[in-house]
C-alpha positions in Angstrom: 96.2 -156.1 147.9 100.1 -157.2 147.4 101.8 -155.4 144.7 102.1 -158.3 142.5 98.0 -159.3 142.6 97.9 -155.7 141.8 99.9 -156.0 139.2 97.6 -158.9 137.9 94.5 -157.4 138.7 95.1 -154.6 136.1 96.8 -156.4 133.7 93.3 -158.4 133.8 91.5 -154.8 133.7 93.1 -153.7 130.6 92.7 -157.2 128.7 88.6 -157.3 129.5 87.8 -153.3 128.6 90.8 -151.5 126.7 89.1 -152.6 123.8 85.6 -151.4 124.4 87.1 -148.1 125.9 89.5 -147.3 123.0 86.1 -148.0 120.6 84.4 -145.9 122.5 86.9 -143.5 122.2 88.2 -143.9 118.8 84.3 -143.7 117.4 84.4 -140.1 119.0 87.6 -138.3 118.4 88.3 -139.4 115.3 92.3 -139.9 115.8 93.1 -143.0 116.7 96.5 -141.4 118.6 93.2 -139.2 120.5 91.8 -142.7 121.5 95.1 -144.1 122.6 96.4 -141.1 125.0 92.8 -140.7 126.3 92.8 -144.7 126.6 96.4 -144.1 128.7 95.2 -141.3 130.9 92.0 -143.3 131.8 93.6 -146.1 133.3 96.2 -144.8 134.9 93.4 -142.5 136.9 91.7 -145.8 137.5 94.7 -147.2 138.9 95.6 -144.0 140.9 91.7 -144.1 142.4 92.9 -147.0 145.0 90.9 -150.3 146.4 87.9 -148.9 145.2 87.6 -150.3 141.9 88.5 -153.8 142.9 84.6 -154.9 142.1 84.4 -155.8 138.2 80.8 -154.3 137.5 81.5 -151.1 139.0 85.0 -151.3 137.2 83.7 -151.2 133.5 81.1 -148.0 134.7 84.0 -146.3 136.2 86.5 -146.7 133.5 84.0 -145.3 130.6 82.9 -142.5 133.0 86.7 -141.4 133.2 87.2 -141.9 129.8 84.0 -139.6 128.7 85.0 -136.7 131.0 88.8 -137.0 129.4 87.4 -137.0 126.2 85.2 -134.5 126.7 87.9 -132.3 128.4 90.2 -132.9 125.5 87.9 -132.0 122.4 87.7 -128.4 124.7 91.2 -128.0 124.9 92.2 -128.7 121.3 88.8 -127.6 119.5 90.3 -125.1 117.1 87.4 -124.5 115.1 83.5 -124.1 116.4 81.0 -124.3 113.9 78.1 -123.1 114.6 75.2 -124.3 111.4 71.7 -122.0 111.3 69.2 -122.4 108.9 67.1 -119.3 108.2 63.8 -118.9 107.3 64.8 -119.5 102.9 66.1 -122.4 103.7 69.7 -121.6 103.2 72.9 -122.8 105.3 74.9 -120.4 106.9 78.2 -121.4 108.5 80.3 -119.5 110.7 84.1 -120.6 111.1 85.6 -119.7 114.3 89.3 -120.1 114.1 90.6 -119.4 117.8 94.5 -119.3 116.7 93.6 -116.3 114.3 91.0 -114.3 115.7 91.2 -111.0 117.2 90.8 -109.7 120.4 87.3 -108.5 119.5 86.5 -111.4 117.8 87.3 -113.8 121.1 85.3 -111.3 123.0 82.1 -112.1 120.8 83.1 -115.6 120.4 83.1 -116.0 124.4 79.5 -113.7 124.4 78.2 -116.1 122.0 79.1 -119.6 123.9 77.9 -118.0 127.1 74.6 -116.6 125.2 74.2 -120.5 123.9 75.0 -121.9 127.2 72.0 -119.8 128.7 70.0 -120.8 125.9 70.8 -124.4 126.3 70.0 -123.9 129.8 66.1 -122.6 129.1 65.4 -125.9 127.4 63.4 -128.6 128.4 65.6 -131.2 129.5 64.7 -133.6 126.6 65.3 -130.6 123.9 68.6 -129.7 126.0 69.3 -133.5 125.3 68.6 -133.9 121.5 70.7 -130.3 121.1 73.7 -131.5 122.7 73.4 -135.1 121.3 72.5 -134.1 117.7 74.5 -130.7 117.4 77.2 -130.7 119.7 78.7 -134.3 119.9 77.0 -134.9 116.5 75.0 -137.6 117.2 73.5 -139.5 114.1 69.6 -139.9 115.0 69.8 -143.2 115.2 72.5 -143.3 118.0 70.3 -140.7 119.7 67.3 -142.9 119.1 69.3 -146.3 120.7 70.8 -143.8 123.9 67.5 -142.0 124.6 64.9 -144.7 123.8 62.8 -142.0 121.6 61.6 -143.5 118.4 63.4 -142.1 115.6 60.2 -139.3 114.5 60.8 -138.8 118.5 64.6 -138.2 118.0 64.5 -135.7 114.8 61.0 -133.6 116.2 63.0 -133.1 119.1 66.0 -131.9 117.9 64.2 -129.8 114.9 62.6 -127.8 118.2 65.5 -127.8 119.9 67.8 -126.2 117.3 64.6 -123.7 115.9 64.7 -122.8 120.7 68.1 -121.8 120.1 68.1 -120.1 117.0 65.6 -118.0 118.3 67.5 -117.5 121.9 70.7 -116.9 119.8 68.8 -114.6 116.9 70.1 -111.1 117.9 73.2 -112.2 118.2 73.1 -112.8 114.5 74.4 -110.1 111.7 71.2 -107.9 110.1 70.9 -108.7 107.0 72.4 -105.3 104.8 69.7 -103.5 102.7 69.8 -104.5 98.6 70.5 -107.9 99.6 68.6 -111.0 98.9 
């Protein structure tokens, strides 16, 4: 293809799925300058990828699968805080702030334990209850985006993910603190 039609062809590119891309995107990350740069990134990796994106329905597939891994690779990077949300047995929240720029040796020691413990716990589920977890939990999902991704009904979507979390809780429970004696 001559560098002008090139030229043309990605001009074209950007006009037809920026927009659905940077939504995508934006919906996600939360920062619109997030979107953008990860909206950047993607299409110049399309471009880089060569003639073999030069068929439009494989373009549009191509372009959100670079875009997810990007986005996926950047909320890694710059994640700063984890928070991890468990719901004992009185019905209580518990949080647990993580702040990676202030914790201690030890504390990135346990804080690597756990995410590996988690990712072997994630592992041990069914795939269905790995899928509501990391839909509903991780990416936080509302269950009615899970519900219109998976195709599960929406009692489907929130049984799942109610065993799912209660599977990992209990895969993750002696990692949590004992409660102290005198306490309530």
């Amino acid at each position: 293809m001559k560098s002008e039609s090139l030229h043309f062809f990605w001009q074209d590119a950007y006009r037809t799925h920026a927009s659905s891309v940077m939504a995508f995107l934006a919906s996600r990350l939360g920062q619109r300058e997030d979107a953008e740069d990860v909206l950047q990134e993607t299409f110049v990796r399309a471009i880089r990828a060569g003639d073999s994106l030069r068929e439009p329905e494989r373009l549009r597939a191509y372009l959100f699968s670079i875009a997810h891994n990007l986005m996926i690779n950047k909320i890694r990077k710059h994640s700063r805080v984890l928070r991890f949300e468990v719901v004992p047995s009185d019905g209580s929240t518990i949080e647990k702030h993580a702040d990676s720029q202030a914790a201690s040796p030890e504390e990135m020691a346990s804080f690597h334990h756990l995410e590996e413990r988690l990712q072997k716990v994630l592992e041990e589920l069914t795939p269905r209850y790995r899928q509501a977890f990391e839909l509903a939990v991780i990416e936080q999902e509302s269950y009615r985006a899970i519900a219109e991704k998976t195709g599960w009904t929406l009692a489907q979507v929130k049984i799942n993910v109610y065993r799912a979390r209660r599977k990992a809780i209990a895969g993750l429970a002696n990692l949590l603190p004992e409660p102290q004696e005198g306490t309530s």
